[in-house]
C-alpha positions as CSV (number, residue, x, y, z in Angstrom):
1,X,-110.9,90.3,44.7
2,X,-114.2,88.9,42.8
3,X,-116.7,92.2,42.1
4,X,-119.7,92.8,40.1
5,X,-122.3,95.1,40.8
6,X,-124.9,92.4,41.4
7,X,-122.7,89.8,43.5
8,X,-121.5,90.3,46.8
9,X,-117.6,91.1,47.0
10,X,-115.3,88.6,48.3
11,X,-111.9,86.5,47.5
12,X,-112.4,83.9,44.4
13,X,-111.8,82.0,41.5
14,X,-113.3,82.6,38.2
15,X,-114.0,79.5,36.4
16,X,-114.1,80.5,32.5
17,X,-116.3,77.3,31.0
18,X,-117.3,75.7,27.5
19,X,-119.1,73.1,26.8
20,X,-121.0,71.6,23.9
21,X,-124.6,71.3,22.5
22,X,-124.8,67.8,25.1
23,X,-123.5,69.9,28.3
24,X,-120.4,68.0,27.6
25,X,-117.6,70.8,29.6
26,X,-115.1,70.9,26.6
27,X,-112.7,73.5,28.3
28,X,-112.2,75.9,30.9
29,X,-110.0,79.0,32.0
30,X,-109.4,79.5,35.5
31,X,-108.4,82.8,36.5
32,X,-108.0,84.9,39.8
33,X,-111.6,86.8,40.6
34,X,-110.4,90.4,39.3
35,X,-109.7,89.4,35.6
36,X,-112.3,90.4,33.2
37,X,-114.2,88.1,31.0
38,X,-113.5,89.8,27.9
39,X,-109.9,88.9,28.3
40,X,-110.4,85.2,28.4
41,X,-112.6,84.2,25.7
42,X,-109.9,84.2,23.2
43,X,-107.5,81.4,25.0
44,X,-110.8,79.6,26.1
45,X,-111.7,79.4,22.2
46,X,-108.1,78.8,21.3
47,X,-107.7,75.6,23.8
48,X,-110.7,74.0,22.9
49,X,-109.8,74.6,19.1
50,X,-106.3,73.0,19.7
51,X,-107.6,70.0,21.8
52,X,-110.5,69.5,19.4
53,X,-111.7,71.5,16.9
54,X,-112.6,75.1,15.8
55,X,-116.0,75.9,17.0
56,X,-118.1,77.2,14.3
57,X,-120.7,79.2,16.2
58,X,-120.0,80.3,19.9
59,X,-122.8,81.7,22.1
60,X,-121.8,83.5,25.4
61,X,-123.1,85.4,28.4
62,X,-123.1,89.2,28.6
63,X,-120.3,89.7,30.4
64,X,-118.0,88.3,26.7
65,X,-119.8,91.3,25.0
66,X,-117.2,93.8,23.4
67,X,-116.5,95.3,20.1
68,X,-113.0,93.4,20.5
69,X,-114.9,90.6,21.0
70,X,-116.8,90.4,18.1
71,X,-113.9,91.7,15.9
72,X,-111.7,89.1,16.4
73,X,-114.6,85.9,16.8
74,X,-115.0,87.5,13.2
75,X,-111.5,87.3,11.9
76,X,-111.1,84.1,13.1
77,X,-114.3,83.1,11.0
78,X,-116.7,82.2,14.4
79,X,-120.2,83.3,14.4
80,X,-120.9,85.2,17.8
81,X,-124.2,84.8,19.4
82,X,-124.3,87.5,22.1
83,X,-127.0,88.5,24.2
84,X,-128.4,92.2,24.3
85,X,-127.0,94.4,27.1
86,X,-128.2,97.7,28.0
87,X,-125.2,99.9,28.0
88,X,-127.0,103.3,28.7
89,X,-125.9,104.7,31.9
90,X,-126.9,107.9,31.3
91,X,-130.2,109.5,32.7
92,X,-131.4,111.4,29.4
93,X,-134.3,110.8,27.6
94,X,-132.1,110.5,24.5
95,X,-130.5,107.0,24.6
96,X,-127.8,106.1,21.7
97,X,-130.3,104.1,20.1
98,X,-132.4,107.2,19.5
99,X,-129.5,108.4,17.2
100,X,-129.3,107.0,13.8
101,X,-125.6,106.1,12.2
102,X,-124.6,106.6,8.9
103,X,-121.9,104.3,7.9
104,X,-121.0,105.7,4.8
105,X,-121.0,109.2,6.4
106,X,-119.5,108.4,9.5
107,X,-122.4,110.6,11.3
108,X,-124.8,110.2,13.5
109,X,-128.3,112.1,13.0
110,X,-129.3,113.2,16.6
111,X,-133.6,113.2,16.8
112,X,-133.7,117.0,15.8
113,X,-131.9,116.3,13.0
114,X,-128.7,117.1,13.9
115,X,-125.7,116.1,12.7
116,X,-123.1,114.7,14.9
117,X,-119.5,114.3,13.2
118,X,-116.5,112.2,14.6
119,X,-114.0,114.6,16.5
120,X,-111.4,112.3,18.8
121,X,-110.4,108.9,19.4
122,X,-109.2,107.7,22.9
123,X,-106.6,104.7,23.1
124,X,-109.4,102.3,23.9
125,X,-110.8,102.9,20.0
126,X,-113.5,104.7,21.3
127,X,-115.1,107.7,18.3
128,X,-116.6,110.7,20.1
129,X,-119.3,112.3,17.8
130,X,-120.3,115.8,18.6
131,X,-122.4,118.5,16.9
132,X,-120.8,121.6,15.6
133,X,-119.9,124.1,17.9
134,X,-123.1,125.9,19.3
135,X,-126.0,123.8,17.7
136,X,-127.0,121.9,20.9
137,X,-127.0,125.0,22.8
138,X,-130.2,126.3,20.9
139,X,-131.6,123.0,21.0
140,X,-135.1,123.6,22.8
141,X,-134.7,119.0,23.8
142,X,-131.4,119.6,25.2
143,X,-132.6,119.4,28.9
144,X,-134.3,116.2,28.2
145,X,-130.3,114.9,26.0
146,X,-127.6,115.6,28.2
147,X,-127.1,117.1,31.2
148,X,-125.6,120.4,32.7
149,X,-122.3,118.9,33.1
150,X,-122.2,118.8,29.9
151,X,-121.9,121.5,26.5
152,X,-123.3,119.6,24.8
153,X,-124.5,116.0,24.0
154,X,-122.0,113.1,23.1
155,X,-122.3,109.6,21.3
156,X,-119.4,107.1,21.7
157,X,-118.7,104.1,19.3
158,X,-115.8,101.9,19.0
159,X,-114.2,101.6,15.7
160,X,-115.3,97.7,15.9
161,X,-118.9,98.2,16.6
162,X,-120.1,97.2,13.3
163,X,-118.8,93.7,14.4
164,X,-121.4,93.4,17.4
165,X,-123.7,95.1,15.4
166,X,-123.9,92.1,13.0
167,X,-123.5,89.6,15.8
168,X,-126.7,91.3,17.7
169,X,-128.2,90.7,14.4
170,X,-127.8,87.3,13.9
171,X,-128.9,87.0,17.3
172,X,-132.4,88.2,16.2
173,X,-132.4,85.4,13.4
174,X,-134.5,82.1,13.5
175,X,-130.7,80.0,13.4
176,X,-129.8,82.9,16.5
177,X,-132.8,82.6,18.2
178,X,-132.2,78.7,18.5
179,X,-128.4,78.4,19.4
180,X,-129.2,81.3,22.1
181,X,-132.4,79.4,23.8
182,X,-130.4,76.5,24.0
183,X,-127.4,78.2,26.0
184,X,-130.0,77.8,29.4
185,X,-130.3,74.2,28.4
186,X,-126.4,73.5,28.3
187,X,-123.6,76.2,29.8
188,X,-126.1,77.0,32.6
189,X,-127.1,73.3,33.8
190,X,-123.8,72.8,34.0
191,X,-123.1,75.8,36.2
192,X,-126.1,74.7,38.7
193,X,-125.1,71.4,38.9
194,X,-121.3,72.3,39.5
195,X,-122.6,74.3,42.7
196,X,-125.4,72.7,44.0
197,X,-124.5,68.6,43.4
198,X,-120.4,69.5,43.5
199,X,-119.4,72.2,46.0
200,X,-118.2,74.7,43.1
201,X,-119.5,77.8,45.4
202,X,-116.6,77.1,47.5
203,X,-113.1,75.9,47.8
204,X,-110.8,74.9,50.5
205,X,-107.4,75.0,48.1
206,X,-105.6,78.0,47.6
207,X,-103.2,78.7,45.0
208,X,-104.0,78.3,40.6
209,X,-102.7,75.1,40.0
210,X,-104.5,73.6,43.1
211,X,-107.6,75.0,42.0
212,X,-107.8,74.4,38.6
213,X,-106.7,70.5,39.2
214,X,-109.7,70.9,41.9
215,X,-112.4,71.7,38.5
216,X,-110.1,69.1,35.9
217,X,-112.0,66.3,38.7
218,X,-115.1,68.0,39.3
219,X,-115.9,68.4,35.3
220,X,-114.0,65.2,34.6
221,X,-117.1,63.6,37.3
222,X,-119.6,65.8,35.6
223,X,-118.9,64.3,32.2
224,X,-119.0,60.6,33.6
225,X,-122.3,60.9,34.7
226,X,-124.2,62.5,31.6
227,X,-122.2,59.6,29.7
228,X,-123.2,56.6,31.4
229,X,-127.0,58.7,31.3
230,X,-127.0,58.7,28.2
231,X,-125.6,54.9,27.5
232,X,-128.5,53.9,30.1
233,X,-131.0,55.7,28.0
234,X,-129.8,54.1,24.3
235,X,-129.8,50.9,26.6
236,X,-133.5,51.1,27.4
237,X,-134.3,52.4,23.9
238,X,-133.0,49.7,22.5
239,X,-134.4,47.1,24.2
């Protein structure tokens, strides 16, 4: 079962794609419609590097953003150009960027002030930071920081966040800006052209390995045409 919040639900593949700076499709993953993105960036990255070459630089979509993410793309020596996502959820005025981190402390430093120390670690490597005991009880912005539900008001950060931290910043760089504009002009032609000129929105095979031979023609196709384009157009300019 395929969901997102802003697509409508229904049976489907998920076609995992890279391509290069031409639109060239250089790899693909295709997985059943209920596996998350963030699992297959890793063996899209590691076929393509096997097949070809280690990518220097890899830009992706939002849905590829996670501290793990940008951890490993890190240890493997890729730079990550990720796009900014909103992850606040909550309805206070307060929003995690209004909270300044320390990383030498470990704190953050809430608007009033405040500080908020570490206190537990779930399994997903997520750090809950709190203020002591009783502080955002006499807090006279707490109705506009957290709500009733809550005692009082609680930042999250994964023990890896430093890594998208520095990938959102290079995304903010002249070199960032560039590789990131261009992601419209590549991943996402390819995309439209897979579903409007090649029937991608739909399949009638069932089953992985009928599929995925289904997309090994359809990008095979895809690549013919942009090369004899582009031997047509060095024809023309050479004459």
């Amino acid at each position: 079962m395929f969901f997102k919040p802003d697509k409508e639900r229904g049976f489907a593949y998920t076609t995992h794609t890279a391509c290069d700076s031409n639109g060239m499709v250089i790899g693909f993953e295709l997985t059943p419609g209920n596996i998350h993105d963030v699992n297959m960036l890793f063996p899209l990255v590691d076929s393509i590097s096997d097949k070809i070459e280690k990518p220097e630089i890899v830009v992706v979509d939002a849905g590829y953003k996670s501290a793990a993410v940008a951890h490993v793309m890190e240890e493997k020596e890729i730079q990550l150009v990720i796009p900014y996502r909103n992850n606040n959820k909550t309805k206070s005025k307060f929003r995690k960027s209004s909270f300044k981190y320390d990383p030498e402390e470990n704190t953050y430093i809430c608007p009033m002030n405040e500080i908020m120390k570490p206190t537990t670690v779930d399994k997903d490597g997520q750090v809950t930071y709190r203020c002591a005991r009783g502080t955002c009880k006499k807090c006279e912005k707490k109705t506009d920081c957290f709500t009733e539900s809550y005692a009082s008001k609680q930042i999250q950060r994964h023990i890896w966040e430093s890594a998208v931290e520095r990938a959102d910043r290079y995304r903010r760089t002249p070199e960032g800006k560039i590789y990131y504009s261009g992601r419209k002009e590549t991943i996402e032609r390819v995309f439209a052209d897979g579903k409007e000129q090649h029937a991608m929105r739909y399949t009638r095979l069932r089953g992985i390995e009928k599929v995925t031979d289904e997309v090994y023609l359809i990008f095979a196709c895809m690549n013919l045409k942009k090369m004899i384009s582009k031997l047509k157009k060095e024809e023309v300019n050479a004459a």
